[in-house]
Structure formats: C-alpha cells, structure tokens
C-alpha positions in Angstrom: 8.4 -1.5 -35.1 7.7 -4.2 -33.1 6.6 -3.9 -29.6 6.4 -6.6 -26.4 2.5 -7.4 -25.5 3.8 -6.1 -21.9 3.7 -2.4 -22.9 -0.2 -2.8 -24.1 -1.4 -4.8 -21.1 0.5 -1.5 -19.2 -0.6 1.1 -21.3 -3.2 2.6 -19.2 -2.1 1.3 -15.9 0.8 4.2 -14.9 1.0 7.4 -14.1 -3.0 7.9 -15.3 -3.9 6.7 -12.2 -1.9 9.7 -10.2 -3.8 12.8 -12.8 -4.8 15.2 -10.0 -1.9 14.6 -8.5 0.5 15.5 -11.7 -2.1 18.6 -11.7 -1.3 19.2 -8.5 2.1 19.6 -8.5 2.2 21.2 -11.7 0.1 24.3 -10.0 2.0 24.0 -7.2 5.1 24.6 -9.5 3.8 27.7 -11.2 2.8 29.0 -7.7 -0.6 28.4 -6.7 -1.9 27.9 -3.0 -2.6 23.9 -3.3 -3.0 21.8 -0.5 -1.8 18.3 -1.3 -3.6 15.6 -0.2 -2.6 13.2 -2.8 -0.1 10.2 -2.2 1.5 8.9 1.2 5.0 10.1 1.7 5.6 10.2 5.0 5.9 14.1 6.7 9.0 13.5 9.1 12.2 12.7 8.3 14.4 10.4 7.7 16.1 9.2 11.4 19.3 11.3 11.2 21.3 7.8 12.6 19.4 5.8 9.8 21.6 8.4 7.4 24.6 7.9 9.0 24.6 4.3 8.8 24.3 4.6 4.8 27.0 7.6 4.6 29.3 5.5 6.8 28.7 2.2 5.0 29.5 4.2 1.8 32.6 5.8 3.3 33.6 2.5 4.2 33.7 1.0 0.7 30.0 -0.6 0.8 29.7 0.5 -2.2 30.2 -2.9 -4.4 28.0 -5.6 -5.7 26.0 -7.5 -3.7 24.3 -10.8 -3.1 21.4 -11.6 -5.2 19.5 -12.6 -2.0 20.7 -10.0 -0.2 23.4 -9.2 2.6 23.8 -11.5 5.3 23.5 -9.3 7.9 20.3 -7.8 6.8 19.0 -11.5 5.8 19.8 -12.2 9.5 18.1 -9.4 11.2 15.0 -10.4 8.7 15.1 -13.6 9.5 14.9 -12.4 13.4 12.1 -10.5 12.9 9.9 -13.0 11.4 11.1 -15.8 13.7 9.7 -13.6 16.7 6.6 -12.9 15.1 5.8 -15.9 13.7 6.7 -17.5 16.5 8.7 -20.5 15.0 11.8 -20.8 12.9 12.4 -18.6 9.9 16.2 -18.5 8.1 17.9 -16.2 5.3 16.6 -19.0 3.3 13.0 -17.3 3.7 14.3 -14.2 2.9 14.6 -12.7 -0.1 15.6 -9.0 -0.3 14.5 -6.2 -2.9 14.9 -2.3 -3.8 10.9 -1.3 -2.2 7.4 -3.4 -1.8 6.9 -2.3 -5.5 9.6 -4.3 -6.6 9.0 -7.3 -4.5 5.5 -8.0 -5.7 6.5 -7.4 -9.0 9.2 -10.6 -8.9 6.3 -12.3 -6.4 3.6 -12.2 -9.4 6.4 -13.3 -12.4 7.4 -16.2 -10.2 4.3 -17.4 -9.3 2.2 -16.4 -12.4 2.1 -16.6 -16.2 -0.9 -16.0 -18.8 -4.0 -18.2 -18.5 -3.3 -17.4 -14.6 -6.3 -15.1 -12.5 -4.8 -13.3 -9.3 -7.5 -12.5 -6.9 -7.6 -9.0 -5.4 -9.6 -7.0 -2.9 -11.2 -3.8 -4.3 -10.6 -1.5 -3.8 -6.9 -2.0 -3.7 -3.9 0.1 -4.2 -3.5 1.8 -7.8 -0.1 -0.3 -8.8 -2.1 -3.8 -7.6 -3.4 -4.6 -11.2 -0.1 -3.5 -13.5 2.2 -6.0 -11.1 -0.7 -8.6 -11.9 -0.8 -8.1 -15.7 2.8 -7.4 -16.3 3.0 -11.6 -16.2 0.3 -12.0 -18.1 -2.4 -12.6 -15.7 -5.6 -11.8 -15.3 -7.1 -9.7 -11.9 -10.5 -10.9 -10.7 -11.6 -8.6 -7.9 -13.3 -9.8 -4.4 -15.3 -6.7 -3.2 -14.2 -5.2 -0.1 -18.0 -3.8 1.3 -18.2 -1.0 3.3 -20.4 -2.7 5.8 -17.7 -5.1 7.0 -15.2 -2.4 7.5 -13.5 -3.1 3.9 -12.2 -6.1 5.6 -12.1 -9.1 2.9 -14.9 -11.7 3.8 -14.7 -15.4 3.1 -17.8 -15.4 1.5 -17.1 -13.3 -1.3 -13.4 -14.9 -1.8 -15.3 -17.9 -2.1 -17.5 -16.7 -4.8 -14.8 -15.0 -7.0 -12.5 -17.7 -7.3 -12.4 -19.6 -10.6 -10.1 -22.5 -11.9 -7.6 -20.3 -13.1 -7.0 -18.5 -9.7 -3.6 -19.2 -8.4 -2.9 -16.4 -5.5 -5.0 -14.2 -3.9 -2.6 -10.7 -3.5 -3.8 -9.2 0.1 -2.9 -6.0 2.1 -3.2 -5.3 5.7 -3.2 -3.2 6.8 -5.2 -2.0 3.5 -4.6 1.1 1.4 -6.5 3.2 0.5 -9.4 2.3 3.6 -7.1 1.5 6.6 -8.9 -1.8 7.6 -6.9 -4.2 9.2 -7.9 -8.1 8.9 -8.0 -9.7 12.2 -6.5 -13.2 12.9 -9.9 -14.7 12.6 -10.4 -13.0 9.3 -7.0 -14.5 8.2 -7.7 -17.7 9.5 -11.0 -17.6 7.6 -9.8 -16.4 4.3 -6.7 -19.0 4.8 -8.8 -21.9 4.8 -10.5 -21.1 1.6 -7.4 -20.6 0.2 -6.1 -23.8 1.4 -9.1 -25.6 0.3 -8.7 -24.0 -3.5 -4.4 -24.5 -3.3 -3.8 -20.5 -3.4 -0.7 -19.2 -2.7 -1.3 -15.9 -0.3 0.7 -13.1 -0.6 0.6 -10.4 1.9 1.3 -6.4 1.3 2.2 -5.2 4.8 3.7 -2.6 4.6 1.8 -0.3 6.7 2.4 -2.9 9.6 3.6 -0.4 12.0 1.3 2.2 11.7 -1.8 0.1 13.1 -3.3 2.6 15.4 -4.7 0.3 18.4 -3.5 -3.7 18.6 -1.6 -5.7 16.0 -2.3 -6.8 12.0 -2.8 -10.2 11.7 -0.8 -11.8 9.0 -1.2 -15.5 7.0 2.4 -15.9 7.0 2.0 -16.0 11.0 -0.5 -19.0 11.3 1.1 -22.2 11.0 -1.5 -23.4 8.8 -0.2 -21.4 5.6 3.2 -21.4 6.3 3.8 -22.8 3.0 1.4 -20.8 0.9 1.8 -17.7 2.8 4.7 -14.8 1.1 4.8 -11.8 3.1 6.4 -8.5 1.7 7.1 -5.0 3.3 9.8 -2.4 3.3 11.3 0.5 5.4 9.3 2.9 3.3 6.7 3.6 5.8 7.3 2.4 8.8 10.8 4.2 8.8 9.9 7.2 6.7 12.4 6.2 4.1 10.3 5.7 0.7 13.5 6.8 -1.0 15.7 4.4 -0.1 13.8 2.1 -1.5 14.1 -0.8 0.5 11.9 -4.0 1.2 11.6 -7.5 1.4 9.9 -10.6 1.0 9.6 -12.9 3.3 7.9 -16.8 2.3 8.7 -20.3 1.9 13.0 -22.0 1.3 11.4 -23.2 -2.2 9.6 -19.9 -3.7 12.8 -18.4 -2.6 15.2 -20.6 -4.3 12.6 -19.8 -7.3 12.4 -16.3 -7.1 16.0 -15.6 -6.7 16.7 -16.0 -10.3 14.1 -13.6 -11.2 15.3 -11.4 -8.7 18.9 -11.8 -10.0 17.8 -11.4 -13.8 16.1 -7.8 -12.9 18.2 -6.5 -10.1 21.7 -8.6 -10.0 21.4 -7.3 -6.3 20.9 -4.3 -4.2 23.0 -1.3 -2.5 25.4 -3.0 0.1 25.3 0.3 2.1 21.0 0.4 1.6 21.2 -3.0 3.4 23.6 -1.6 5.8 21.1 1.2 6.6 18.5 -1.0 6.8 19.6 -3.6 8.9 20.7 -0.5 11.7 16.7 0.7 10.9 15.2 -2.9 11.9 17.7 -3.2 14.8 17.5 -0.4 16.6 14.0 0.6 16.2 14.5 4.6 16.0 10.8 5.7 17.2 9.9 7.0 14.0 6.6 4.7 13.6 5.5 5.4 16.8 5.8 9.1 16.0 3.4 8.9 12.7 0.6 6.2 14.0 0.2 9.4 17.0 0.1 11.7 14.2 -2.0 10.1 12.1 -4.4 8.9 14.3 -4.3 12.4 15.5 -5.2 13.7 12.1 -7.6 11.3 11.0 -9.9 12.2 13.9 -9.3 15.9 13.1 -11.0 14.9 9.2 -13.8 12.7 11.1 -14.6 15.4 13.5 -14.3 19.0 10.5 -16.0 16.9 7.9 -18.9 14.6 9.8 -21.4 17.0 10.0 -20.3 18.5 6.6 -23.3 18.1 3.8 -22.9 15.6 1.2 -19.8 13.8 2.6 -18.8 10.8 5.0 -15.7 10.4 6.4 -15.0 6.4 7.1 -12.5 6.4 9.9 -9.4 4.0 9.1 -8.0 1.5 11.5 -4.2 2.0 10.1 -2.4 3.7 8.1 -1.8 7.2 6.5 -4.8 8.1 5.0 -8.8 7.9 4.9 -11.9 7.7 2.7 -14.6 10.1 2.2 -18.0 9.4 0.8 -18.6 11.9 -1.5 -22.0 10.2 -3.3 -24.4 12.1 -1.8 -22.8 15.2 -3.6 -24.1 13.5 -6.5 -20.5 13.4 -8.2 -18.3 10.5 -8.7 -15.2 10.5 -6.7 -12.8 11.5 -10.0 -15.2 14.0 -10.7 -15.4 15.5 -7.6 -11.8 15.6 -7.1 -11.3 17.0 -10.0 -13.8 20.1 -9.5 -12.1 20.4 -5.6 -8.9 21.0 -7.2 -9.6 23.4 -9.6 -12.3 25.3 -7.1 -10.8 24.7 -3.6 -7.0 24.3 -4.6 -7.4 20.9 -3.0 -6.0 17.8 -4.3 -7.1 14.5 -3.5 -7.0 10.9 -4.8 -10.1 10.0 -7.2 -11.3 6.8 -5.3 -11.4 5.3 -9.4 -7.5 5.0 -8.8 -8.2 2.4 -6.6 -11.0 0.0 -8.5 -14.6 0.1 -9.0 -15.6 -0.2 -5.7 -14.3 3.1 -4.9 -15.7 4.9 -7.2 -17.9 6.8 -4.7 -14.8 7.9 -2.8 -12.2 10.2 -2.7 -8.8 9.6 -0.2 -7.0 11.9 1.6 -3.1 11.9 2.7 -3.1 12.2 6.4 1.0 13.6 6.0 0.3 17.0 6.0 0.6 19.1 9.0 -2.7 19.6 11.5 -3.6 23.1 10.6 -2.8 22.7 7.0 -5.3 19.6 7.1 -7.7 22.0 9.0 -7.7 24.5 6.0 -8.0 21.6 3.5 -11.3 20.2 5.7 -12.5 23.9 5.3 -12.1 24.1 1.6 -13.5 20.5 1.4 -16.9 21.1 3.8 -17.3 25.1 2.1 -17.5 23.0 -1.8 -19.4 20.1 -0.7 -21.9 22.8 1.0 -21.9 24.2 -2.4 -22.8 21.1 -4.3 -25.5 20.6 -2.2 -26.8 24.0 -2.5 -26.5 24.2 -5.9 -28.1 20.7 -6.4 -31.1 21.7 -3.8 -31.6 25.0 -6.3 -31.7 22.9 -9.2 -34.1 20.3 -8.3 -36.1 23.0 -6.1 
C-alpha cells in the first residue's frame, strides 16, 4: 500500500527521542523505585479558579464550535498582552489561536515552508524542533549553540549557516534544554542578519515566565522585525496547564490571514470553554509562575551545589526554565549512554542530551519538577555512579 512521504521524513523523529523515559515509566509501572527526571511537566497544580472557569464555561453551554482564529475574548486579552509588551499596537488580527506551542509551530512551519526550503535552528534545540521542520518538507540546518557563550545563539555562527535556501530561522528563549536566555542585544544582533538575508523569525517562548532574574528579550518586541518576527507560547508552563493544551501565535495581520486556513483545515477551531479558561489565566495572573521560577531556581542550585564537586560531571547552571545540563564527558560515556547505564544502575532517569541534537551529545538533562529531597536522592544516586565510572575507568587504565 501506498504511503505519504510525510510518514518516512517522521519515522525516526517521535517517541524514539523519549526511550529512557518510556523505560522509565514502564519500571515505574511494574513497581520499581525510579526517580524521574525525564520531561517538564510542571509539579503544582493546576490553579483551582483556572478550573472553575472551564467547568463553568462548560456548564454554561461553551461547549460549541468555535472560531477558526479563536474567541474574541481571548484574541482580545492576547492582543493586550502583546500591545503592553511590545510596546505599540497589536490587534486580534495578530493573533492567531491554537490547541499547545506544539501545534502552533506545526501550522507556523506549513505556512511558511515547503520542500527545497532550509529552516535554521539552534542546537541543541528541543527534541520535537526538527519533525515540525520536516513534516513540510524542509530541510533543518543547525547553528551551534557553544557552551562558551552560554548556549546563547551568536551572530557569527547564524551568519555562517545560512544558505540560499534558508527561509526562517526557528528560535527559543528562553531555550530548552540549556536555560539560556537571549538578551535584547543578542536579538537585536541575530535580527539584523536576519533582516539582511529576508528571514522570517519565529520565536518559541514558552518558558517566558519562568526567567529566574530580569526579562527574555523577544524579536517580535523590537520594531525593527515587526514584520518578520512570529512569536508563539501557551499556558502550558507558565500556568502549569500542559493538558489543556493551549497556546498561541502571535505575528504579522498578513501571516495570519495565511495561516488561518491552515489552522482551520487541521483544527476547524478550538474548545470555547479552553479559551474561556484561558483568557481568566492571562487576566488574572493566578501566581502560579512566580511559584515555580522560586522553585526552580531553588532546585537548580541544589543540582549545582550536590553535583559540582562530584567526579566526572558538570553541572551548567540555567538562566530560565525547568530544567538543567550536566556534563557527563569526562565520565568518558556519551550522554545516551550514560543515561542509559544511570537508569538501569541508579534507578534514575534522565534525558540523553542526543534527544536534543548533536551538540548535546556530551550531556544529559534533568527535570527540575520533582520535589527538593527527591532531587537530593537523585543528585546522590547521580554523584555515587559517576564516582564509579571514574573509579572504574582510573582501575582500568591504572
């Protein structure tokens, strides 16, 4: 039987990327003492008023199809949000309204791409990055993201990677899986080259609330790109609500009139009462991101501070975000491999840096949503094998 060419440019970019996780959870299932370190769902819950709104908004017959754009109150409250920030004039004609960042980029990349197109990417960059690319038919070219600049993209090396058939360069700031945040003269730098080359920029920022001191700087902000610039972003994070599966993106009247019949073709709309429930989230700001970037910030220093002296690992602190990268190279494993052997000897699971592109290959990352002592045990378990490695790897060349 025939099959689309989609489901062979795809065929290794799902859930292979997430195999100590599965592991993971399949241990966990038969009973075994795993500490899950694994993906970013936050460890609080849901705002209880943030439920209300959608149970009432159900009760109340919200329940009916929507607008392919989205609702007007939530396109309003949008619109708000990014007028403020951006500090000039932005309308529900900038808005366009999706179920989850995931979604979003995915109708971001078929409107603005097609085969013979290149995206650009940082890498590392987040496992789901290069299956939105080359679900369009695109090609990724990667920019590396060096350790020595604090993962933060340079223009430099943007410059360098672009080719004629780049057409958008896909960012995300603050950044998963490193936590480095692009400053405004970082945008402003990687802006201009775009600018000079006709890129569109499209902005992941979804972890814009959990930015543990100042503000992410975003291209959509700076006047200059206002008309290449698409930012996109959801409630996932920032209101501990990945379920609800809610986000936006936010860009130019004309790519919005464009993208709306792609959105419409996939989606035909989303859940009146999820809009509902989101626009009482970005109204009435509930607290919930204030709690987490404590917590997290909290926890990351608790890794940095178990694991620094720790042989054969290097914990690089993050800027943002939920979670943070260690340096396992000096272990002499790759990061899949050492995850790999941590799970099944320390009953630890982490991300294999691999998940997240070549240039993390050295690295493994760690969920920061875990309770402090839990993450305490896991640092214990993670310093007692590395110590092992190294012993063992000292014997064997001794």
């Amino acid at each position: 039987m025939h099959y689309a060419s989609i489901t062979e440019r795809l065929a290794d970019l799902g859930s292979g990327k997430w195999a100590v996780h599965l592991a993971a959870r399949e241990r966990i299932a038969s009973g075994e003492p795993i500490i899950e370190l694994t993906i970013g769902e936050p460890d609080v819950p849901v705002d209880p008023a943030l439920v209300a709104a959608c149970t009432d908004a159900m009760t109340a017959g919200r329940t009916r199809y929507s607008s392919g754009r989205g609702e007007p109150e939530l396109l309003a409250v949008l619109a708000e949000k990014y007028s403020e920030r951006a500090g000039r004039r932005v309308t529900p004609e900038n808005v366009l309204c999706f179920p989850g960042t995931q979604t979003a980029l995915f109708a971001v990349m078929l409107t603005l791409t097609e085969a013979g197109d290149d995206v650009l990417v940082g890498d590392p960059f987040y496992a789901t990055y290069e299956g939105i690319i080359r679900a369009s038919g695109a090609g990724m070219r990667t920019v590396p993201l060096r350790a020595e600049a604090g993962f933060r993209m340079q223009a430099k090396d943007l410059e360098a990677a672009i080719t004629p058939e780049c057409r958008v360069l896909l960012l995300n700031s603050p950044h998963n899986p490193t936590g480095a945040v692009l400053s405004a003269e970082d945008v402003a730098a990687i802006g201009a080259v775009c600018e000079k080359h006709d890129l569109w920029i499209v902005c992941d920022e979804v972890y814009e609330e959990l930015v543990f001191e100042g503000e992410a700087a975003s291209p959509f902000d700076d006047p200059r790109f206002a008309e290449r610039a698409i930012a996109v972003s959801s409630i996932s994070k920032s209101h501990a609500a990945p379920g609800f599966r809610s986000g936006w993106a936010i860009g130019p009247a004309e790519f919005c009139r464009r993208a709306l019949p792609v959105s419409e073709t996939m989606l035909f709309g989303n859940q009146p009462f999820i809009a509902d429930m989101t626009t009482a989230a970005l109204s009435n700001d509930p607290g919930t991101s204030r709690g987490m970037r404590k917590a997290y910030r909290r926890r990351a220093r608790l890794i940095e501070e178990a694991l620094r002296e720790a042989p054969g690992l290097r914990p690089l602190p993050p800027a943002a975000g939920m979670f943070i990268l260690l340096d396992v190279s000096p272990t002499g494993l790759a990061g899949a491999d050492f995850a790999l052997a941590l799970l099944d000897e320390a009953g630890v699971a982490v991300m294999p840096g691999s998940s997240f592109g070549d240039n993390a290959e050295a690295y493994v990352r760690l969920s920061l949503t875990v309770p402090d002592e839990t993450l305490r045990e896991a640092c214990r378990r993670i310093g007692d094998f590395a110590a092992s490695l190294m012993a063992n790897g000292i014997a064997a060349h001794g």
